[in-house]
VMD Tcl script that draws the C-alpha trace (Angstrom):
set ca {
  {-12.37 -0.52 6.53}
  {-11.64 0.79 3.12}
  {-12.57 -1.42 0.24}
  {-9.25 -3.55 -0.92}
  {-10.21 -4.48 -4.04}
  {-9.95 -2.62 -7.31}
  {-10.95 -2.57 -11.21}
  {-10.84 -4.87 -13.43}
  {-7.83 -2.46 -14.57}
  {-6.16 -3.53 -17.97}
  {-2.87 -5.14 -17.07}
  {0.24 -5.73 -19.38}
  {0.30 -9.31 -18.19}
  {-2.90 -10.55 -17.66}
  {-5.21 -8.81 -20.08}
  {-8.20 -7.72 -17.62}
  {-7.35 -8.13 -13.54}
  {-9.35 -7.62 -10.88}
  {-6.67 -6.71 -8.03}
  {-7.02 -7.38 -4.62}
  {-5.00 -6.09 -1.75}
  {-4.39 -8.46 0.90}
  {-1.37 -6.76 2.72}
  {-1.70 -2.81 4.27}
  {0.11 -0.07 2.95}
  {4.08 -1.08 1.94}
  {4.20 -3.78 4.73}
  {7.32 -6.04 2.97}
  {10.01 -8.23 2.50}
  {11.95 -5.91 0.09}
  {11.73 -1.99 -0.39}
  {13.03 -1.19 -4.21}
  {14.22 1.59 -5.49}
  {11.34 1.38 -8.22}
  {8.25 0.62 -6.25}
  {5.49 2.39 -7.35}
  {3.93 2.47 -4.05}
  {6.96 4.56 -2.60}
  {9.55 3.10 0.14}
  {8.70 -0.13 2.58}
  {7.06 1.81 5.59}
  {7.51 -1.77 7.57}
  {9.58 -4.54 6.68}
  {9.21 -8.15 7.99}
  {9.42 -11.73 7.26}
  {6.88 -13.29 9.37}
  {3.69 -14.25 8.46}
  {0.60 -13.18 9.86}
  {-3.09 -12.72 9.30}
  {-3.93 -9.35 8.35}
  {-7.54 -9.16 6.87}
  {-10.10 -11.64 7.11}
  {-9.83 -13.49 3.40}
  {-13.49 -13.82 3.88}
  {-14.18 -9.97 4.16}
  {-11.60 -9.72 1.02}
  {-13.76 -12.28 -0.63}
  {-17.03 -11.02 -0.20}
  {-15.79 -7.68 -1.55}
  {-14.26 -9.37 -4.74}
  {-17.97 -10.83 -5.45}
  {-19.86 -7.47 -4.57}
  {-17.47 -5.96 -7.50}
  {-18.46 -8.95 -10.26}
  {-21.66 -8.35 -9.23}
  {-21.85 -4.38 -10.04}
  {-19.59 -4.64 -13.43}
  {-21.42 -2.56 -15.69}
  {-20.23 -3.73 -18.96}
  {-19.49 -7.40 -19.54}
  {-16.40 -6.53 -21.69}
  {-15.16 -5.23 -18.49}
  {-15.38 -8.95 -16.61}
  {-11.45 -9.60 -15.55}
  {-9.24 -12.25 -17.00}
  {-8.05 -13.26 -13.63}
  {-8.46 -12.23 -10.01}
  {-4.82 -10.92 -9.01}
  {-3.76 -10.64 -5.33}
  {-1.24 -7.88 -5.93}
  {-1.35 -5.68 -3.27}
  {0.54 -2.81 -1.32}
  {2.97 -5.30 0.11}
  {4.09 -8.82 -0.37}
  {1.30 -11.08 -0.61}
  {3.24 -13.92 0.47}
  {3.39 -12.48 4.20}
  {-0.77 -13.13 4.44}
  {-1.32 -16.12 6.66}
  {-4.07 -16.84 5.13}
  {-3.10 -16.56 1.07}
  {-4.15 -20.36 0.32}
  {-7.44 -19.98 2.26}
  {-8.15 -16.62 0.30}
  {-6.81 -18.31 -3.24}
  {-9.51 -20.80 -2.67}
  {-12.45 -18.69 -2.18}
  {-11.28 -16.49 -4.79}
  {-11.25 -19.19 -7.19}
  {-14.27 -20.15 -5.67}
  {-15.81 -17.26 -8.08}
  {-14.71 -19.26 -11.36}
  {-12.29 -16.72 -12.27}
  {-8.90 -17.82 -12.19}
  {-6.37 -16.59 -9.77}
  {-3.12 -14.71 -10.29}
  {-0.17 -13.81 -7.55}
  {2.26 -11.09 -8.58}
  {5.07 -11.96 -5.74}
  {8.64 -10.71 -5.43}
  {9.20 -14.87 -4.69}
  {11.72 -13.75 -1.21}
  {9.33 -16.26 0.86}
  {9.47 -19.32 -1.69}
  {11.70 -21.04 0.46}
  {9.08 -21.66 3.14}
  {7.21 -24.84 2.41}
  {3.93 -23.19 3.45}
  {4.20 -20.15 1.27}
  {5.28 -22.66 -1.85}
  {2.04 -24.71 -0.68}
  {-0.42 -21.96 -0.43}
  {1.01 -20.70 -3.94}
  {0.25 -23.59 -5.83}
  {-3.42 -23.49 -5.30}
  {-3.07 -20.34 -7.74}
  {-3.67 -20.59 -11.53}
  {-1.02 -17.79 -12.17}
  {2.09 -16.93 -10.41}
  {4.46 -14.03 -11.21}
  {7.80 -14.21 -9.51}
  {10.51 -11.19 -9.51}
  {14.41 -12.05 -11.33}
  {15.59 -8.72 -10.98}
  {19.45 -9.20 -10.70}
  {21.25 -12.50 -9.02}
  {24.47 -10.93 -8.36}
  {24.42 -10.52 -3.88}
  {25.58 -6.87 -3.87}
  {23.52 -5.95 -6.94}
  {20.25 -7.08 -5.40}
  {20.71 -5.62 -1.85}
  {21.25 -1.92 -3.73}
  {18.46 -2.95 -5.81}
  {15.33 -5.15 -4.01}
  {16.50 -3.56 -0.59}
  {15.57 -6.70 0.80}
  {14.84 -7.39 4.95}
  {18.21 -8.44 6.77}
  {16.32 -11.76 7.73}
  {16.69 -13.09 3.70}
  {19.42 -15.13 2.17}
  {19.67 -14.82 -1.96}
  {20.56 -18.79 -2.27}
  {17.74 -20.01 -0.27}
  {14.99 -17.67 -2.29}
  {16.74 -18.61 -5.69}
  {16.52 -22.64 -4.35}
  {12.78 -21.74 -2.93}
  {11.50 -20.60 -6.52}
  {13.00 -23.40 -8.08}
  {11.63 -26.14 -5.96}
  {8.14 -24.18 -6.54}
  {8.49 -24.21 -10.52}
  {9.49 -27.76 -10.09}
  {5.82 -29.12 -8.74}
  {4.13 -25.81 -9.96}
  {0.75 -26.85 -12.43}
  {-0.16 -23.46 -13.41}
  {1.36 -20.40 -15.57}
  {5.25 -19.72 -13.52}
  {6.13 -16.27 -15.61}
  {8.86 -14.04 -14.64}
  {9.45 -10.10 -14.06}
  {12.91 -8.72 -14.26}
  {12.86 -4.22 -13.93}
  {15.84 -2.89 -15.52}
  {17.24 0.15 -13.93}
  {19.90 2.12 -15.57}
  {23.42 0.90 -14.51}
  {22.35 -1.21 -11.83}
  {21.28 -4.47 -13.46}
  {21.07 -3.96 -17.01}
  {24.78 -4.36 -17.99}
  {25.68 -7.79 -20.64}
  {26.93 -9.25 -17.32}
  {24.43 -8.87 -15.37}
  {21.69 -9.42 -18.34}
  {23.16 -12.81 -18.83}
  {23.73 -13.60 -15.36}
  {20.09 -13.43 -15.14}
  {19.11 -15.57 -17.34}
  {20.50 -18.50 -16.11}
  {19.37 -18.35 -13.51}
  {15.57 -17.78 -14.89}
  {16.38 -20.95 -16.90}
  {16.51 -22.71 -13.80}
  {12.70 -21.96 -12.95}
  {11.47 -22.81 -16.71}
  {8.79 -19.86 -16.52}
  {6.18 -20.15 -19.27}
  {6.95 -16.18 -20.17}
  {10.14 -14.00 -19.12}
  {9.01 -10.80 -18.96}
  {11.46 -8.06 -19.17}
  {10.12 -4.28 -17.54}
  {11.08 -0.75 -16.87}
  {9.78 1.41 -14.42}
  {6.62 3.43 -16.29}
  {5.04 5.19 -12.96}
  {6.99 7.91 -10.48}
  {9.31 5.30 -8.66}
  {10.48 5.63 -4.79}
  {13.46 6.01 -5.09}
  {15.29 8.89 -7.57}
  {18.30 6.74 -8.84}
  {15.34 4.32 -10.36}
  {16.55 4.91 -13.40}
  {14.98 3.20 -16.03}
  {17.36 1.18 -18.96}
  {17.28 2.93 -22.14}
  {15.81 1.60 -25.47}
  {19.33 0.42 -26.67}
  {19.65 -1.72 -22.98}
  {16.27 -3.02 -23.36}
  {16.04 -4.11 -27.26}
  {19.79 -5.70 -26.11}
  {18.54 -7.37 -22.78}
  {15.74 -9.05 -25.33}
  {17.77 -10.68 -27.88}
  {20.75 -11.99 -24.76}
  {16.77 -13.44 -22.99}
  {15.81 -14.97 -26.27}
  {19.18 -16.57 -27.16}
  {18.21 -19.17 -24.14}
  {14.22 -18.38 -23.81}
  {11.57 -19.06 -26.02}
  {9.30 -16.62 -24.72}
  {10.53 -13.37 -24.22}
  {8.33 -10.16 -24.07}
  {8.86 -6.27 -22.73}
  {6.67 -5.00 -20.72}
  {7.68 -1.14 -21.51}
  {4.56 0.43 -22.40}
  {1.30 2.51 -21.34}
  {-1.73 -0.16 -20.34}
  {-3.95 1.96 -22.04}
  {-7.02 3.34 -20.31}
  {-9.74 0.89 -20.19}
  {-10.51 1.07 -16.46}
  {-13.69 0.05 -15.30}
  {-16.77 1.88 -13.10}
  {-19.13 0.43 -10.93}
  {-20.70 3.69 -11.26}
  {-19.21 5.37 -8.32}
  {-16.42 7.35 -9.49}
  {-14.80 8.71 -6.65}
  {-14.80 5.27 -4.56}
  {-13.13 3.28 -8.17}
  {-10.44 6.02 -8.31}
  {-9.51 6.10 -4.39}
  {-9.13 2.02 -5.11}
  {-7.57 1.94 -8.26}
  {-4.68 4.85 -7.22}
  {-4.00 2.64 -3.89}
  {-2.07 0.61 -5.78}
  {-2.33 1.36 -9.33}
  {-1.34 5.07 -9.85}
  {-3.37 6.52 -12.94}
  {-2.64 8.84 -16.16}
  {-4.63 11.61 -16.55}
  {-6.15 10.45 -19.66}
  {-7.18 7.79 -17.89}
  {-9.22 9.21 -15.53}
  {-10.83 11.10 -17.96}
  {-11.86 8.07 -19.58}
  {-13.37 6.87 -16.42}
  {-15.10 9.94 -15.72}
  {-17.56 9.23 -18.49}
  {-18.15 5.87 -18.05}
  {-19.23 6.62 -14.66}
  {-21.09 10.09 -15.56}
  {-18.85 12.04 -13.20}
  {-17.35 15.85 -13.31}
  {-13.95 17.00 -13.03}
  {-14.99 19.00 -10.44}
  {-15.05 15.43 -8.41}
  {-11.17 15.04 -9.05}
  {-10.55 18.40 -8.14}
  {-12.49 17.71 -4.76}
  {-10.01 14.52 -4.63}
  {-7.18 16.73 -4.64}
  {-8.04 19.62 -2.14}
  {-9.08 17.14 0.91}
  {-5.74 15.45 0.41}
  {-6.53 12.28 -0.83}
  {-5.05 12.01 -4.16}
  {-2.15 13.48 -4.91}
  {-0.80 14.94 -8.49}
  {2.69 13.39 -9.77}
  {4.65 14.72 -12.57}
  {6.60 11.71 -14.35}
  {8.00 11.43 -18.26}
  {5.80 14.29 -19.14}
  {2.51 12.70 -17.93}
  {0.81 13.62 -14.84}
  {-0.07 10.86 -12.61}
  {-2.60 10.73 -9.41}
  {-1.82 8.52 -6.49}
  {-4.37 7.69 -3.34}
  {-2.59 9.71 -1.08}
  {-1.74 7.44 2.34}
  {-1.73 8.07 6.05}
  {1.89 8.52 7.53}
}
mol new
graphics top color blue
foreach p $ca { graphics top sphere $p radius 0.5 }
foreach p [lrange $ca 0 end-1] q [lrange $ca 1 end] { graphics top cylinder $p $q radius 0.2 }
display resetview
């Protein structure tokens, strides 16, 4: 089995994250337009075991153990993976052992399972827990989050809430603007009070910044941004964009080609980037280049960057 565990990469959010990948490729609840991934290859809502969370684990402790430098030790263990988390059967056994590291643990989930008691339970064992607020309006978010036929907008909205309600750790939430979609003063302040309701520690307000699935993932401009800030902050006291580059401080266990295939499964990288983790890891361009012509990275022009993805099996 390919290793599902990557970094630490720097992350926007949560300083340095060591990412693990408890779902297979694009297996979710929701397929948005901006996905970085691409478009849901499977869509479900039942839950199911699909890893061992002792195998996923075990991996997460052979990577602490081979971080080179210690300025490269993560912030937080993330479960963020090619899919929904929240579909893993076994999420609160695999939060547990994760913690079990004495790192803390962060969930980046789109929140469309909160209204099953056992996905709220197995989320509060986490120390962090990032839930999506894209857009509340009905027709909005099925053009949007694409979500599974099986899902019902109230019950989600009334899951999250009776999460944030009990919840002891860090609640934040995510809301991706898209050009004329969801970023309109209607919609903008729609949103937020409904985020009220969940009393998240930080609202976090994003555009897409990698090659998205879909081509009318448009992201908001600067003027629709700086204005979806101030309508946040009029109600929020925490308010902060989430518009830029992460930077490029990536780190090697030494192996280059085996950190890049993990990091570009779910974390597409600039080219800069890689270039920067060529030399921590001694490696040659000639390796990318070798990457390329076996097909399994591919090369993605996007805002006048080029990008490299783990190419996956179809």
């Amino acid at each position: 089995m390919d290793r599902r565990t990557f970094g630490s990469v720097p992350s926007r959010r949560l300083g340095r994250s060591l990412g693990v990948n408890n779902i297979p490729h694009k297996i979710c609840t929701y397929s948005c337009l901006y996905c970085q991934i691409g478009k849901a290859v499977k869509m479900q809502v039942d839950r199911r075991e699909f890893y061992k969370p002792e195998k996923l684990a075990d991996e997460v402790k052979m990577i602490l153990d081979n971080i080179q430098d210690k300025n490269d030790f993560p912030d937080y263990i993330t479960i963020v993976p090619d899919g929904e988390p929240t579909l893993d059967i076994n999420l609160g056994k695999l939060i547990t052992m994760l913690k079990s590291t004495g790192t803390p643990v962060a969930v980046i989930t789109n929140g469309s399972l909160m209204s099953y008691p056992d996905v709220r339970e197995d989320l509060h064992k986490a120390d962090y827990v990032s839930v999506k607020a894209d857009v509340f309006d009905i027709g909005k978010w099925k053009l949007l989050n694409k979500p599974h036929k099986g899902l019902v907008l109230n019950e989600i909205i009334n899951g999250v809430r009776s999460f944030a309600e009990e919840f002891t750790g860090k609640l934040i939430t995510e809301t991706m603007l898209i050009k004329d979609i969801n970023d309109s003063d209607s919609d903008l302040k729609n949103t937020v009070q409904h985020i009220l309701i969940y009393k998240p520690d930080t609202a976090y307000i994003a555009i897409p910044t990698r090659p998205p699935a879909y081509k009318e993932a448009i992201p908001s401009d600067e003027n629709s941004v700086n204005r979806a800030y101030y309508i946040f902050k009029e109600h929020i006291a925490k308010v902060e964009l989430l518009t830029g580059y992460e930077g490029n401080a990536f780190a090697s266990t030494g192996n280059f080609s085996e950190d890049l295939l993990s990091i570009t499964a779910v974390h597409p990288m600039r080219e800069d980037a890689i270039l920067e983790l060529l030399k921590k890891s001694d490696g040659h361009i000639n390796m990318l280049t070798e990457l390329i012509s076996n097909k399994l990275i591919e090369k993605i022009e996007y805002k006048n960057h080029n990008y490299y993805l783990r190419k996956f099996s179809r």
